[in-house]
Structures are given as structure tokens and as C-alpha cells.
MMTF fields as JSON, N, C-alpha, C and O atoms, coordinates in Angstrom:
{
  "mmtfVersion": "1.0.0",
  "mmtfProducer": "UNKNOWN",
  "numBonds": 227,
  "numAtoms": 228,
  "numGroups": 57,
  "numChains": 1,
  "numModels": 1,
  "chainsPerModel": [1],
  "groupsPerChain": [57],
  "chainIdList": ["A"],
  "bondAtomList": [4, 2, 8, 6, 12, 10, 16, 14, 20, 18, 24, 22, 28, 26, 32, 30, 36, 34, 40, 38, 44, 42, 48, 46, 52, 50, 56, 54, 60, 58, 64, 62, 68, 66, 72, 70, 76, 74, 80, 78, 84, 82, 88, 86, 92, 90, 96, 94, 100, 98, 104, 102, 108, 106, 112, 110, 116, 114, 120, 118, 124, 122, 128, 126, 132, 130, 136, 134, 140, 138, 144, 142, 148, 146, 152, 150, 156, 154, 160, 158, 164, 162, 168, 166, 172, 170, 176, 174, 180, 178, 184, 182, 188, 186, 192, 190, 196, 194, 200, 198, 204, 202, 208, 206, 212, 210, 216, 214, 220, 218, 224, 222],
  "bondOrderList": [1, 1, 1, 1, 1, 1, 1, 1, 1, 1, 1, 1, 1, 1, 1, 1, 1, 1, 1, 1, 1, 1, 1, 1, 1, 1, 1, 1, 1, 1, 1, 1, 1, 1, 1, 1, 1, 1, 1, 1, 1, 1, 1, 1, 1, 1, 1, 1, 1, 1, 1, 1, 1, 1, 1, 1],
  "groupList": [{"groupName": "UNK", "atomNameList": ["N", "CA", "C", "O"], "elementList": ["N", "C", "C", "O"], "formalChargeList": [0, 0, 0, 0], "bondAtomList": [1, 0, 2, 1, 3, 2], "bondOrderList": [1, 1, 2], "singleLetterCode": "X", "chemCompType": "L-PEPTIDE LINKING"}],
  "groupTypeList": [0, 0, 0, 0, 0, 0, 0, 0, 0, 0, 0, 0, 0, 0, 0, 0, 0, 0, 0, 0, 0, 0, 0, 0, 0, 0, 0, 0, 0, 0, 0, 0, 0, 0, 0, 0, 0, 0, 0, 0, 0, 0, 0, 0, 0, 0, 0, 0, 0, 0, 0, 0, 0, 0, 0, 0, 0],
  "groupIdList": [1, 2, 3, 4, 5, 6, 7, 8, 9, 10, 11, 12, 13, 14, 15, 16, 17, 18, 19, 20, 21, 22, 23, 24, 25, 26, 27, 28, 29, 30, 31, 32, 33, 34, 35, 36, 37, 38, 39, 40, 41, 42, 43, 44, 45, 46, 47, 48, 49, 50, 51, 52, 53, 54, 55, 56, 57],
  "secStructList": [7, 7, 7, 2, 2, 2, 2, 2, 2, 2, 2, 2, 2, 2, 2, 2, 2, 2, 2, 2, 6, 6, 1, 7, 7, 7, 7, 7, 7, 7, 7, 1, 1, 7, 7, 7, 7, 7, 7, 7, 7, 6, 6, 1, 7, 7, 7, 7, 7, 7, 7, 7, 7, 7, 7, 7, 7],
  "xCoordList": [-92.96, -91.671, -90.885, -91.033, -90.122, -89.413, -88.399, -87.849, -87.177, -86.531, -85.321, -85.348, -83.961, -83.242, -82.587, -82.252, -82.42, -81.76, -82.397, -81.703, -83.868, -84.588, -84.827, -85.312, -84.182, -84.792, -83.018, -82.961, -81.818, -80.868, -81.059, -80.936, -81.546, -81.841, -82.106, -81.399, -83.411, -84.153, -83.157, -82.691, -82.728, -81.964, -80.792, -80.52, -80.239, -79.516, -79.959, -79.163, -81.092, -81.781, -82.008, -81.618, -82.667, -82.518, -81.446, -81.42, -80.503, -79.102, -78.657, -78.163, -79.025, -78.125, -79.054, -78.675, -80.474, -81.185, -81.253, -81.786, -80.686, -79.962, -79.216, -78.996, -78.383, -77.123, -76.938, -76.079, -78.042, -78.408, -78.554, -77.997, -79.777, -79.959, -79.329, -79.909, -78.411, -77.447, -76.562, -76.657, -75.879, -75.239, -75.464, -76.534, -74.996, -75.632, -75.606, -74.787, -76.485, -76.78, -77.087, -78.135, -76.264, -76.453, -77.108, -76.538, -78.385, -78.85, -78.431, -78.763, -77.846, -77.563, -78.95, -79.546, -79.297, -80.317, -79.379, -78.237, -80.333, -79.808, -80.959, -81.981, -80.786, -81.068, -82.154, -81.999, -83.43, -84.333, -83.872, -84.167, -83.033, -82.986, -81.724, -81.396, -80.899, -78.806, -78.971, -79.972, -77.758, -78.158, -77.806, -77.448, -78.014, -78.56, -76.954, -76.598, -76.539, -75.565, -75.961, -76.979, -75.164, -76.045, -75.837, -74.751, -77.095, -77.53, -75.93, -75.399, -75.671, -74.311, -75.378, -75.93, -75.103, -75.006, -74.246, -73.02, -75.026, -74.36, -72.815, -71.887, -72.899, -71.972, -70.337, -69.144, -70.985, -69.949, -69.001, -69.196, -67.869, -66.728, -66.769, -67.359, -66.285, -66.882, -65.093, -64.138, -65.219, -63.9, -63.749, -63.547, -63.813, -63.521, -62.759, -62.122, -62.285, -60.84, -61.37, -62.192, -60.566, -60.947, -59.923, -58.839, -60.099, -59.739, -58.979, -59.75, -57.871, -56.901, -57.099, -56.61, -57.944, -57.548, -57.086, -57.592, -55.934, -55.242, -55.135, -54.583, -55.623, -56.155, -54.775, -54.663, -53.808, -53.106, -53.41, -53.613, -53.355, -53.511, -52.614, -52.381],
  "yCoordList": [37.229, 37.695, 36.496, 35.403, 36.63, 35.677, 35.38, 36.451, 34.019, 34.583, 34.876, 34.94, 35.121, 35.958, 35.545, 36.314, 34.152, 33.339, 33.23, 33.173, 33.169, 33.751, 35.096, 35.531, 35.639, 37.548, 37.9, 38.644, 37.245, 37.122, 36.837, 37.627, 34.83, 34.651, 35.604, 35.824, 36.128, 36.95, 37.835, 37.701, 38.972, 40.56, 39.511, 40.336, 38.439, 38.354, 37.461, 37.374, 36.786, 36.928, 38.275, 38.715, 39.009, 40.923, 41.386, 41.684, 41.317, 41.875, 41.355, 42.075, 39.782, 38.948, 39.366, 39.334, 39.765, 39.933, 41.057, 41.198, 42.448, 43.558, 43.441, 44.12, 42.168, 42.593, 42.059, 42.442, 41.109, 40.557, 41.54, 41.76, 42.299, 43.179, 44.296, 45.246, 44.419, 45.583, 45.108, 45.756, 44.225, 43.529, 43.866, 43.396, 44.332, 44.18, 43.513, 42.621, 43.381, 41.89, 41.761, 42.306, 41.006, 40.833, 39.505, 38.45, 39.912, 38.662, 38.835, 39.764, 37.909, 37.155, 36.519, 35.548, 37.298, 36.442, 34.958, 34.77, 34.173, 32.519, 32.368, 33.012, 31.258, 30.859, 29.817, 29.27, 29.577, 28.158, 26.802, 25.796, 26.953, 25.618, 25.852, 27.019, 25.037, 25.034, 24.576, 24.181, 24.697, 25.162, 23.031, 22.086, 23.083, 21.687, 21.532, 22.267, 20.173, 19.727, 19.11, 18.53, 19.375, 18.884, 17.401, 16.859, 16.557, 15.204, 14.697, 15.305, 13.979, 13.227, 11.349, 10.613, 11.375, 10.338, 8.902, 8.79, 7.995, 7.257, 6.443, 6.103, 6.306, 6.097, 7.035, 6.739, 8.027, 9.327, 9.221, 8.922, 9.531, 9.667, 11.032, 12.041, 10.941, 12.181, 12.508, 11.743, 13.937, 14.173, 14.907, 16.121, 14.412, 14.568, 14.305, 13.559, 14.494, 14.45, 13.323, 13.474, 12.406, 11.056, 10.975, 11.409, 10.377, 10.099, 8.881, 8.161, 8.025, 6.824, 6.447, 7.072, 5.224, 4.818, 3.596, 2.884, 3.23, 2.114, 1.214, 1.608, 0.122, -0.174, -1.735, -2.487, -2.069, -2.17, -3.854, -3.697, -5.079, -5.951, -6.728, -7.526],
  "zCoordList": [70.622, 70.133, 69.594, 70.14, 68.633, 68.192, 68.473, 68.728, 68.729, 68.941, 68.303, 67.074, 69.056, 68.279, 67.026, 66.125, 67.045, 66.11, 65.008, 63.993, 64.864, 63.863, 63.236, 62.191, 64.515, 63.717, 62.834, 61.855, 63.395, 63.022, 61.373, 60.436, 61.379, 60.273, 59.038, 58.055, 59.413, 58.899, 58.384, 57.253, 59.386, 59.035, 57.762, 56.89, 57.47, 56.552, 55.405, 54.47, 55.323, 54.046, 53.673, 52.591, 54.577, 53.694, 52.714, 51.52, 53.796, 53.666, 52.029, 51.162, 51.909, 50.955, 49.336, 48.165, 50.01, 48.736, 48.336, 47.236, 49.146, 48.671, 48.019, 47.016, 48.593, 48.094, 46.246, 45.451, 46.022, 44.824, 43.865, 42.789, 44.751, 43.532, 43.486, 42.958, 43.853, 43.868, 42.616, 41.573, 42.669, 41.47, 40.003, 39.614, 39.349, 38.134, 37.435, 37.655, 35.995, 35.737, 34.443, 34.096, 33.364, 32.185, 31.246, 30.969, 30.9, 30.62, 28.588, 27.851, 28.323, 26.641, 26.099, 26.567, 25.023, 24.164, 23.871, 23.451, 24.258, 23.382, 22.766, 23.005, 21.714, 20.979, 21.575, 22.667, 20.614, 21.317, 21.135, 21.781, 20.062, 19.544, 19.649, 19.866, 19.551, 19.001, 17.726, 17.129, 17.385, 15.683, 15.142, 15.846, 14.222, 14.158, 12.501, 11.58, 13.022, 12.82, 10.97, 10.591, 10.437, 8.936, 8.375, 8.579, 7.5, 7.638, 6.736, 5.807, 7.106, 6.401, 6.339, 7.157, 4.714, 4.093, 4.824, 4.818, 5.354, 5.914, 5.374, 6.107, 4.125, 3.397, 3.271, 3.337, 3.101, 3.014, 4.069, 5.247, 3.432, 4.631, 5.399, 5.012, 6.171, 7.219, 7.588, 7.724, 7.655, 8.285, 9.183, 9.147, 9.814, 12.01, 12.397, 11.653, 13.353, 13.758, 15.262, 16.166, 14.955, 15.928, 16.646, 16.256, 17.873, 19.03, 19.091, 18.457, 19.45, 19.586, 20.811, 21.752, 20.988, 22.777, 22.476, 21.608, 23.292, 23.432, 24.678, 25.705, 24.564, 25.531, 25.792, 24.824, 27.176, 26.936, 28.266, 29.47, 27.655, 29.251, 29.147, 30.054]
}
């Protein structure tokens, strides 16, 4: 016989994996890849919006 602290254990892994699949559950197609950022000319000015850190000693 086992004892109780294990059969405890046990009865609420059950309980918790009921309770999982009781849940309902929405899975989203994604994508394989993320979509891919386009080649900029190293030269070319780029317009992004940049960040200011000021660094102060």
C-alpha cells in the first residue's frame, strides 16, 4: 500500500489534468518564418525613429 502522501499526490495531478482539459483552448496559426525586414543600401538614409541617450559625469 502506498502511502497517503503519495496517493494524495496522485488524486491532484488527476484533478489538475481534468482540470486542463476542461479549459478550452485556442491554438493561432503562426507563421514559420517572421516576415523579413527589407535590404537597405548601406549608404541610403534610413528613416527610423532613434533613440537620445545622454550620458552625464
Amino acid at each position: 500500500m502506498l502511502p497517503p502522501f503519495i496517493i494524495e499526490q496522485i488524486r491532484q495531478r488527476e484533478e489538475q489534468k481534468k482540470r486542463s482539459e476542461e479549459q478550452p483552448r485556442l491554438e493561432l496559426p503562426l507563421d514559420d518564418m517572421p516576415p523579413m525586414r527589407p535590404r537597405v543600401e548601406p549608404d541610403a538614409e534610413i528613416d527610423v525613429p532613434r533613440g537620445v541617450v545622454i550620458f552625464e559625469l
